[in-house]
C-alpha positions as CSV (number, residue, x, y, z in Angstrom):
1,X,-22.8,20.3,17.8
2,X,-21.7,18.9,20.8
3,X,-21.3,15.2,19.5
4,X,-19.6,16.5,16.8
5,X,-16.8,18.4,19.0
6,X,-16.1,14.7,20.8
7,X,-16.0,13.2,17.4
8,X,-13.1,15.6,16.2
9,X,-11.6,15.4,19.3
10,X,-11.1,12.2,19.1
11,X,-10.0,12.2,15.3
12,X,-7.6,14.7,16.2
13,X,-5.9,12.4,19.5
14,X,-5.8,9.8,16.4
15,X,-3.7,11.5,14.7
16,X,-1.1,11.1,17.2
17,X,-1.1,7.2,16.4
18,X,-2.2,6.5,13.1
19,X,0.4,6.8,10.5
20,X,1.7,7.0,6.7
21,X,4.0,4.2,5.1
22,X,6.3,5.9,3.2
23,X,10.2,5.2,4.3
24,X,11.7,7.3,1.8
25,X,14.7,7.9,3.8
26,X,14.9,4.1,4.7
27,X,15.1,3.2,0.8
28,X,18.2,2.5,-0.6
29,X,20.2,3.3,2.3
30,X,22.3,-0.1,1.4
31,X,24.6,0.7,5.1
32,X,21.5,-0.5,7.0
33,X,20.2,-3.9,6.8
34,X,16.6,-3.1,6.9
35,X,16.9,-1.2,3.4
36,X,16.3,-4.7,2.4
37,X,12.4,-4.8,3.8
38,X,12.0,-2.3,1.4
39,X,13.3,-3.6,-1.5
40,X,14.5,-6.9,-1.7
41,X,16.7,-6.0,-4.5
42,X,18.9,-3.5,-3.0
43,X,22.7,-4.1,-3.1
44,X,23.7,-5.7,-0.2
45,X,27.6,-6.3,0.9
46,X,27.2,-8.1,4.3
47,X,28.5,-11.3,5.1
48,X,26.0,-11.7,7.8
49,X,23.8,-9.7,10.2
50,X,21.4,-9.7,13.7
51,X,19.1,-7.6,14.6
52,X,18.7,-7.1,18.7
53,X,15.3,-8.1,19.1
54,X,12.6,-5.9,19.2
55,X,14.9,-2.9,18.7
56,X,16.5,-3.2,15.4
57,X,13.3,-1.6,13.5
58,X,11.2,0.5,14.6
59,X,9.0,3.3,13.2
60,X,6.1,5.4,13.9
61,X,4.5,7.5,11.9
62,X,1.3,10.1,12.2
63,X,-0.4,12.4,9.3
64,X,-3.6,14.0,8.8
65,X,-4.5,15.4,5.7
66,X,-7.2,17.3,6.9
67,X,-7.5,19.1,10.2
68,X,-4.5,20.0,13.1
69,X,-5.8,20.1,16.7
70,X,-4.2,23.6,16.4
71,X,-6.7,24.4,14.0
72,X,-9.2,23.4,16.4
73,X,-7.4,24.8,19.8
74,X,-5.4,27.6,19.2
75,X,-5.9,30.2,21.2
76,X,-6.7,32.7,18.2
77,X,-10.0,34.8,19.3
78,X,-12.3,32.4,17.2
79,X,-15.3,30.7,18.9
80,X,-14.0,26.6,18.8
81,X,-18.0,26.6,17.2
82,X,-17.2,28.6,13.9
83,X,-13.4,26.9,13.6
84,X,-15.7,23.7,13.9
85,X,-18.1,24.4,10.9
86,X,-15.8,26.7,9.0
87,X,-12.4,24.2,8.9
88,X,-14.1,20.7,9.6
89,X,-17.3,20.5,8.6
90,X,-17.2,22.9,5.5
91,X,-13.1,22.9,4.9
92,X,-12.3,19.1,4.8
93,X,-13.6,17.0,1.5
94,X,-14.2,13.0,1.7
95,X,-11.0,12.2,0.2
96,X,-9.0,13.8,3.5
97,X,-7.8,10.8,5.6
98,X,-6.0,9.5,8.7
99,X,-4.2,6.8,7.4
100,X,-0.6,4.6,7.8
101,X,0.8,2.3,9.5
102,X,3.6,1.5,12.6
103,X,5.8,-2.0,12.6
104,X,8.6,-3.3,15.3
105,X,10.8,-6.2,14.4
106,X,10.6,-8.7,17.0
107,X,13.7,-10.7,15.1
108,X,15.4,-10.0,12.5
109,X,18.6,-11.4,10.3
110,X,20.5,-12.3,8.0
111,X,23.8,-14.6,6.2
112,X,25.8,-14.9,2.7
113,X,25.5,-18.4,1.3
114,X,28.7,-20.0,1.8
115,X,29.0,-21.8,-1.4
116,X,27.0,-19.2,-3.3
117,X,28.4,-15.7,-2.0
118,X,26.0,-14.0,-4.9
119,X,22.9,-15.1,-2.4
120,X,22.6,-13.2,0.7
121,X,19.3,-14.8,2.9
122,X,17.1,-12.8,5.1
123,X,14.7,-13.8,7.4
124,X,12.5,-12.2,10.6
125,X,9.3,-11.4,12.0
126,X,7.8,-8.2,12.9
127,X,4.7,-6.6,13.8
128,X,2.6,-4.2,12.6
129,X,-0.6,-2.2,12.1
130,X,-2.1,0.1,9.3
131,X,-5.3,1.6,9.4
132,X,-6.7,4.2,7.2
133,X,-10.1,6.5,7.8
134,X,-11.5,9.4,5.7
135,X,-13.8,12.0,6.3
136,X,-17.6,11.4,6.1
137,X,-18.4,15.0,5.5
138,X,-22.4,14.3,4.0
139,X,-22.9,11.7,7.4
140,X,-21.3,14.8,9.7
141,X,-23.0,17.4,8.0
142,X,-26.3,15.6,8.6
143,X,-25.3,14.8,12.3
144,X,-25.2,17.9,13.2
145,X,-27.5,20.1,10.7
146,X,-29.9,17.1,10.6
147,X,-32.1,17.3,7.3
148,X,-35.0,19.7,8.1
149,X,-33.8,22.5,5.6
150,X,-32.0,20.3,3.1
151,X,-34.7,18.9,1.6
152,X,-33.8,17.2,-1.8
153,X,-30.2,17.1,-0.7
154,X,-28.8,13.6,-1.1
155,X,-26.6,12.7,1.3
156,X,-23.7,10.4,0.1
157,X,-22.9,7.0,2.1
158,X,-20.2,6.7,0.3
159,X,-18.5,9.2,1.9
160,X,-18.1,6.5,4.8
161,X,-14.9,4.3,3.8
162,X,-12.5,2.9,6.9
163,X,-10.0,-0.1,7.2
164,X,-7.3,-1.4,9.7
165,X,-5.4,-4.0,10.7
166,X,-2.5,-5.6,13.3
167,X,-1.0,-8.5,12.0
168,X,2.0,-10.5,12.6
169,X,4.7,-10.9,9.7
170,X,7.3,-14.1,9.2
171,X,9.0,-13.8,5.7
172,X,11.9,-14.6,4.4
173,X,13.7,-13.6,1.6
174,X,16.6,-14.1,-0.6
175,X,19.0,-11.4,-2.5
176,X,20.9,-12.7,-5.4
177,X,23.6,-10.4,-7.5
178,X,23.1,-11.7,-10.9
179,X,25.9,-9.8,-12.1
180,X,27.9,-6.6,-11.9
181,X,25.4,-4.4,-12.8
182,X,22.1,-6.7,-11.4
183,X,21.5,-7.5,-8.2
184,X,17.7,-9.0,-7.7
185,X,15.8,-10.1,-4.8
186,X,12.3,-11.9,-3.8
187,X,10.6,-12.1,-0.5
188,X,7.6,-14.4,1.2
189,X,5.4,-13.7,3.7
190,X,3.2,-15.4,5.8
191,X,0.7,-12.5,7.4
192,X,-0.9,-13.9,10.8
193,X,-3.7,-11.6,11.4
194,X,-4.3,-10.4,14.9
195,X,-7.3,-7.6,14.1
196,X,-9.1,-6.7,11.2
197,X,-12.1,-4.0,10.0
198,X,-12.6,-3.1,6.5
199,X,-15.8,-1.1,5.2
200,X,-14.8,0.3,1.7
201,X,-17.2,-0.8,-0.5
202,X,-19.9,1.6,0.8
203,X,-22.7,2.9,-1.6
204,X,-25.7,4.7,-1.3
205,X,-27.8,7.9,-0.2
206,X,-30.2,9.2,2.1
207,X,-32.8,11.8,1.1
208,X,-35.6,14.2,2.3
209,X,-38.6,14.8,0.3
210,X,-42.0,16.3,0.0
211,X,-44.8,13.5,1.4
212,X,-48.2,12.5,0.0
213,X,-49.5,11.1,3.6
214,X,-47.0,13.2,5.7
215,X,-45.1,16.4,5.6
216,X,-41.9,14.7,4.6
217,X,-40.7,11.8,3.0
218,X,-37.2,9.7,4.0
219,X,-35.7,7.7,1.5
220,X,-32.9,5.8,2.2
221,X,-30.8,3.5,-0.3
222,X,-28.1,1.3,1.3
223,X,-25.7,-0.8,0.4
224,X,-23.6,-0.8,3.7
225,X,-21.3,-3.5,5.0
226,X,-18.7,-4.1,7.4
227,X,-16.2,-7.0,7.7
228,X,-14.7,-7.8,11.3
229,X,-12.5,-10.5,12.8
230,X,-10.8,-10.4,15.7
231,X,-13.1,-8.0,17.4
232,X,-15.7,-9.5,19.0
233,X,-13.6,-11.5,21.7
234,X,-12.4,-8.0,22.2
235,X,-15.6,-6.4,22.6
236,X,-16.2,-9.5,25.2
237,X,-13.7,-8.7,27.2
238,X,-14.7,-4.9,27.7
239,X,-17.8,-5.7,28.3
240,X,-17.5,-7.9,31.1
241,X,-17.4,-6.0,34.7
242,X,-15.7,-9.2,36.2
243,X,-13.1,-9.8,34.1
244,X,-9.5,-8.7,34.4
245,X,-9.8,-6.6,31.4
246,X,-6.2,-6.1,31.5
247,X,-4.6,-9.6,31.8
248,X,-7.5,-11.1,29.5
249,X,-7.0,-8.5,26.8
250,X,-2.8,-8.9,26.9
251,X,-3.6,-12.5,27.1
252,X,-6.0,-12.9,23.8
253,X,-4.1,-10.4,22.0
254,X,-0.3,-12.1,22.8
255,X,-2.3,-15.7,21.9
256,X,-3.4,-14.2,18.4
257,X,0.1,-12.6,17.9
258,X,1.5,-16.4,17.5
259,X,-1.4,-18.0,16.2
260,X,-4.9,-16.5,15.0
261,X,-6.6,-19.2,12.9
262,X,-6.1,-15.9,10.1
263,X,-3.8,-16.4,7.9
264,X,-2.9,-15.0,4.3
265,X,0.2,-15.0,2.2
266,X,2.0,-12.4,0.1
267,X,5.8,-11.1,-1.8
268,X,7.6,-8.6,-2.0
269,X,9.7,-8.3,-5.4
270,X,12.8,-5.9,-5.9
271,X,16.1,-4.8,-8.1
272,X,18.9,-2.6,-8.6
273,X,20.4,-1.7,-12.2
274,X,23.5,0.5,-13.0
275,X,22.6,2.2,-15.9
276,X,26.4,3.7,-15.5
277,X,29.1,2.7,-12.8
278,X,27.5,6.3,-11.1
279,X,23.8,5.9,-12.1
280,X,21.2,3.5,-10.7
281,X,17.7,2.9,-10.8
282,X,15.7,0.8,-8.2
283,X,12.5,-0.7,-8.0
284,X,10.3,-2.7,-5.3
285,X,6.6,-4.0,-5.1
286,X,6.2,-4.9,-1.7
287,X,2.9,-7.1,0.1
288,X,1.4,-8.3,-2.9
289,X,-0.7,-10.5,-0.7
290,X,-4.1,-11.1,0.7
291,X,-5.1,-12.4,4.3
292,X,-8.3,-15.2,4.4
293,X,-10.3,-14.6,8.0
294,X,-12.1,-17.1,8.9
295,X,-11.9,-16.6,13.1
296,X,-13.7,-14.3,15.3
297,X,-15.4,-13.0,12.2
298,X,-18.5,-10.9,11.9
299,X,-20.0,-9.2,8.6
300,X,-22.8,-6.6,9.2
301,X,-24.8,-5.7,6.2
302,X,-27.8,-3.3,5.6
303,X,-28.6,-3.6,1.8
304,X,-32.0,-2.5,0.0
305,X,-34.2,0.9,-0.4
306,X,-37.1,2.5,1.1
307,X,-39.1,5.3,1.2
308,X,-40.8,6.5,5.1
309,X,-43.2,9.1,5.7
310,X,-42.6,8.4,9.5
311,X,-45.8,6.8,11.6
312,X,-49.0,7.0,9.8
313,X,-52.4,7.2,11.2
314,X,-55.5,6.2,8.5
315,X,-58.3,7.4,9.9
316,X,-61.1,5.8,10.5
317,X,-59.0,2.3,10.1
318,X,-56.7,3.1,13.3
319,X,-59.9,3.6,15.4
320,X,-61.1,-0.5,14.6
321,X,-57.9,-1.4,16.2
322,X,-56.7,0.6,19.6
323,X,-53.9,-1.5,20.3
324,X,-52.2,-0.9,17.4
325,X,-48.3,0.0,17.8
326,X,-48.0,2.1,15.1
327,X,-44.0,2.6,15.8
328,X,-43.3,-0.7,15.8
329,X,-45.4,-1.2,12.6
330,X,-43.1,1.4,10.9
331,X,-40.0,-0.5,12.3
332,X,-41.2,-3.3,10.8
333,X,-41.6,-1.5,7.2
334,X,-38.0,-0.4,7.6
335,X,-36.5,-3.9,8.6
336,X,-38.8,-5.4,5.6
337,X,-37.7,-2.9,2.7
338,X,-34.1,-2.7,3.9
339,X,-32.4,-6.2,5.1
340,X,-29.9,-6.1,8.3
341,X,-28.0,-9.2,8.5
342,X,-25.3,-9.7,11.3
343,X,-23.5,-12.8,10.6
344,X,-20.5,-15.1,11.1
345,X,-18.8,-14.8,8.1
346,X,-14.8,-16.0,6.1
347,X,-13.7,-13.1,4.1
348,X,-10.9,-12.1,2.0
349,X,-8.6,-8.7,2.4
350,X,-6.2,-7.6,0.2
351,X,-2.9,-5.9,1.9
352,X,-2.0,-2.4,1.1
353,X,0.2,-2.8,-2.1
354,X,3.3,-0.3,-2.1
355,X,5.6,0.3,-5.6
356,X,9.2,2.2,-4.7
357,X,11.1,3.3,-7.9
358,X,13.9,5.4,-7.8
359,X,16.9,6.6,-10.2
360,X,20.5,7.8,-8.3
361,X,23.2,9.3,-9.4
362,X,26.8,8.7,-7.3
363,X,29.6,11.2,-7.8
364,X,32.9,12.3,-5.8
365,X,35.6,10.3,-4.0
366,X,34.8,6.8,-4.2
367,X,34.6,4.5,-1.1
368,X,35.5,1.0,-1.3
369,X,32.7,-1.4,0.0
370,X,33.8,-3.7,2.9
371,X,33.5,-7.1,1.6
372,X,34.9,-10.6,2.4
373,X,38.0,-12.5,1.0
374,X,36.0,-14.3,-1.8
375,X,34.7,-10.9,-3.6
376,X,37.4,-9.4,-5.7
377,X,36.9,-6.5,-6.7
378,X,39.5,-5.9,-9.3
379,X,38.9,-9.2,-11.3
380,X,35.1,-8.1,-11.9
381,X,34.0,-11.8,-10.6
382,X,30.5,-12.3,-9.3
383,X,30.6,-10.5,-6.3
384,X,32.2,-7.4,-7.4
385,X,30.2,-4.4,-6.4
386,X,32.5,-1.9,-7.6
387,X,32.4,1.0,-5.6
388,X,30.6,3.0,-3.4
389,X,31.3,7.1,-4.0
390,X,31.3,9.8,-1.1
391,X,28.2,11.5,-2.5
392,X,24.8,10.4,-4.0
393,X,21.8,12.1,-5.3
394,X,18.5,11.5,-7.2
395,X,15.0,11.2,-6.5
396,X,12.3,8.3,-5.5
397,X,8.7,7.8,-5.7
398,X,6.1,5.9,-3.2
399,X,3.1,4.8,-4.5
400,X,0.5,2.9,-1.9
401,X,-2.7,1.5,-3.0
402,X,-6.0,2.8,-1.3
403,X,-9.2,2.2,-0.8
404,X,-10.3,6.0,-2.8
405,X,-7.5,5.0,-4.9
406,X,-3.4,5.2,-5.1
407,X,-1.7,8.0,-2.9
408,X,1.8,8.6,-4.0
409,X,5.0,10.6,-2.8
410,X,7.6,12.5,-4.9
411,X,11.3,12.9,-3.2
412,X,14.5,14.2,-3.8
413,X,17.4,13.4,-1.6
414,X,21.1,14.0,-0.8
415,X,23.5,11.6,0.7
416,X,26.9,12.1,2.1
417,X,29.0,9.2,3.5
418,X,32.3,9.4,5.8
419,X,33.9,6.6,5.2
420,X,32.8,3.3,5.9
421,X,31.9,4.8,9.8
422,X,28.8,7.2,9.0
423,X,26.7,8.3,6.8
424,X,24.0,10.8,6.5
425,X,20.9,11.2,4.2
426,X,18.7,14.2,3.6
427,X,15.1,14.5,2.0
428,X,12.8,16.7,1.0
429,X,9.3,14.9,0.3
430,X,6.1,16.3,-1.4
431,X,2.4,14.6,-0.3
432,X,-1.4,15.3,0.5
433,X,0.1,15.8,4.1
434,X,2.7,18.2,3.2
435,X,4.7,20.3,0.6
436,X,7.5,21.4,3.4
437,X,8.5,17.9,4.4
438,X,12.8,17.9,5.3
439,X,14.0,14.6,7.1
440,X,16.9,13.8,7.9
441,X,18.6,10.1,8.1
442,X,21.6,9.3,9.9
443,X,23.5,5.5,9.9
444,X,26.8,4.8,11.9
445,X,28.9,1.6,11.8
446,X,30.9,1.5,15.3
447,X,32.7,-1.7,14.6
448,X,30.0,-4.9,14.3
449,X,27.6,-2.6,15.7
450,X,25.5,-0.8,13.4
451,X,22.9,2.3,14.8
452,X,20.6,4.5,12.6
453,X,17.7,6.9,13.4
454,X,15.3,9.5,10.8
455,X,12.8,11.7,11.4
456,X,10.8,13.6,8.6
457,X,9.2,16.7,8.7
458,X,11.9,18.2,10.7
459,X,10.2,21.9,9.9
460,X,6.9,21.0,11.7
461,X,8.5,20.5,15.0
462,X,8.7,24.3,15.9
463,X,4.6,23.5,16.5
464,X,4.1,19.5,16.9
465,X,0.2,20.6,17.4
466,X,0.0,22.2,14.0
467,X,1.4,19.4,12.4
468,X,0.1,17.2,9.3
469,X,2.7,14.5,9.5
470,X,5.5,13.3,11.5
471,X,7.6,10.4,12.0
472,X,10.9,8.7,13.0
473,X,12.7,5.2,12.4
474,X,15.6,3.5,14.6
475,X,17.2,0.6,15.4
476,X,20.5,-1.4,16.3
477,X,21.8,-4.4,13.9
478,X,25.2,-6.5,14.9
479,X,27.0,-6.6,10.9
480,X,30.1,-8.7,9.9
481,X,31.2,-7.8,6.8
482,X,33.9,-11.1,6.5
483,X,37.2,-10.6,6.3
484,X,39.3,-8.7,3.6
């Protein structure tokens, strides 16, 4: 029981820093220019803009499906031994996760083609990490029950399913209004991998049986691997007493954010449509990609079946040879029947695939959109965006692809613009972390300079501790919207 108390522990602490992906209050906010990470395709009216490094995007997020460490250390009269069992070990299902992801723009921008005003280019780089782990309730349960009283019981491998990774991102993209009503965009990617660990294909059981030679019988069928790169320099590193661990880690690890020897590619596709001058629907796929590792890698493998009746002694043949290890003989058994390989190893990852779709509806006073001296508005040329209107509503959808399969979010939202100096945007989203999930997004335009921050699940911070998700964005652009 004790092992299994550090374990949650330490599940709980990573819930603090492992994250969701969902920016549904970053979508289609067209006043910030990092709406256009998330879809390509949005409508975009700037002449040009510059993100102040490292600090025009950022976001963190953390969620846990499963357990709180409030349901673990409240101070509620239950023995932490029973909350244990009760809401870990019996209460949470193989399909409850730690998952998401954090990023930071190291540099960001963009400009409006000078001979082409319809096409708007964007470029940057940015760093992130996503990880994603779920419970492995049958490998817990037989942690800390063990197998004695269970016997027939088959205990699902499967159950054990983890990846992660920190990359490096360059991309650049372009955003072209095809016409009044169309306004499509495309973006590349280069991913430059900095860590990986991916063990999702996991199959397998392990059972308990009657014996013919013992008591009991252990049968164990396998089919277990997991893909590394990255991590054994790492590892190295820890390992060695010596060493700076410090200055050698921050070293290797700034070293690898330039240039890893991993490298994949992958788009992002998006597009706006006005069904109506005051109706829109949206759409983005974003990291349609894969990243090839073929540095630093290791692939560990234990695939095959076998049936145990622990050491066995055949008497009188043990007594013709004394010296007989009979433990390493059963060692050897295992080893034979069930393969472990531990090799150097080029793989293949896929990146987590995300589809936004949304449908808006604009209504009230309209704003006019700030654009430059070549967009005229009233003629209907090109670059005529029409009109932005004082209040918007509708509803958007997030759909991530994972490893037990896609995990979506439903949202509604409201937002309320002031002009062309603020505006605010309010959501209310529905997920396996929460039902009661209000954020709240706010932009404002102080001349060129252009500030926004959000934070979701506003209602969980009476108790941060009790929390199943939480999150915030931010960040600070220079815009020049051209002159009228």
């Amino acid at each position: 029981m004790r092992n299994l108390k550090i374990l949650l522990v330490a599940l709980t602490g990573v819930c603090a820093i492992v994250n969701g992906q969902n920016k549904q209050l970053l979508y289609d906010f067209s006043e910030i220019p990092q709406s256009l990470m998330v879809n390509p395709g949005v409508e975009s009216s700037f002449e040009w803009y510059a993100g102040i490094p490292l600090l025009s995007g950022i976001s963190f997020q953390a969620g846990s499906s499963g357990i709180t460490a409030f349901d673990l250390f409240a101070n509620d009269g239950l023995d932490i031994n029973d909350k244990i069992r009760d809401r870990a070990l019996n209460g949470m299902t193989p399909r409850d996760d730690l998952s998401g992801t954090y990023q930071v723009e190291i540099l960001s921008g963009g400009y409006r083609s000078k001979y082409h005003p319809e096409n708007f280019y964007s470029f940057g780089i940015y760093n992130e990490g996503d990880a994603i782990g779920y419970w492995f309730k049958d490998l817990a349960i037989l942690a800390v029950d063990g197998n004695a009283d269970m016997l027939g019981r088959r205990f699902d491998l499967s159950h054990l399913k983890t990846r992660g990774e920190l990359l490096t991102v360059y991309h650049f993209g372009i955003n072209k209004q095809v016409n009044r009503n169309l306004t499509i965009g495309a973006r590349a990617k280069l991913y430059n991998s900095i860590l990986n660990f991916s063990s999702t294909g996991n199959d397998g059981f392990f059972v308990t049986t009657e014996g013919q030679n013992n008591i009991l019988a252990n049968t164990l069928n396998a089919d277990l691997e997991l893909r590394t790169s990255g991590l054994n320099e790492i590892r190295d590193i820890l390992r060695d007493d010596t060493a700076d661990r410090a200055a050698e880690l921050s070293s290797l690890l700034t070293k690898r954010a330039i240039f890893s020897g991993n490298f994949g590619f992958g788009v992002d596709l998006g597009f706006t449509y006005k069904l109506s001058e005051q109706t829109v629907l949206t759409g983005s796929l974003l990291d349609v990609g894969f990243v090839y590792h073929s540095s630093d890698t290791r692939v560990v493998s234990l695939k095959g079946n076998a049936t145990v009746e622990g050491v066995e002694v055949i008497l009188p043949d043990a007594l013709l040879d004394p010296g007989q290890d009979f433990y390493q003989n059963l060692i050897d058994d295992i080893e034979n029947l069930i393969p472990f390989e531990n090799v150097e190893k080029s793989y293949i990852t896929f990146r987590p695939t995300k589809l936004n779709a949304s449908i808006r509806h604009d209504f009230g006073e309209p704003v006019l959109r700030r654009q430059d001296c070549d967009c005229n508005y009233k003629t209907g040329s090109s670059r005529d965006l029409g009109y932005k209107y004082t209040n918007s509503a509708g509803a958007h959808l997030y759909v991530i692809n994972r490893p037990r399969g896609p995990q979506a979010a439903l949202t509604a939202f409201y937002q309320r613009r002031f002009g062309n100096i603020m505006s605010l945007k309010a959501a209310y989203t529905v997920d396996k972390y929460s039902f009661t999930n209000v954020g709240l997004g706010i932009s404002i335009q102080a001349g060129p300079v252009n500030m926004y921050a959000m934070a979701d699940n506003l209602l969980a911070y009476r108790n941060i501790a009790d929390s199943h998700y939480a999150s915030f964005q931010l960040g600070l652009n220079i815009i020049s919207f051209g002159k009228k």
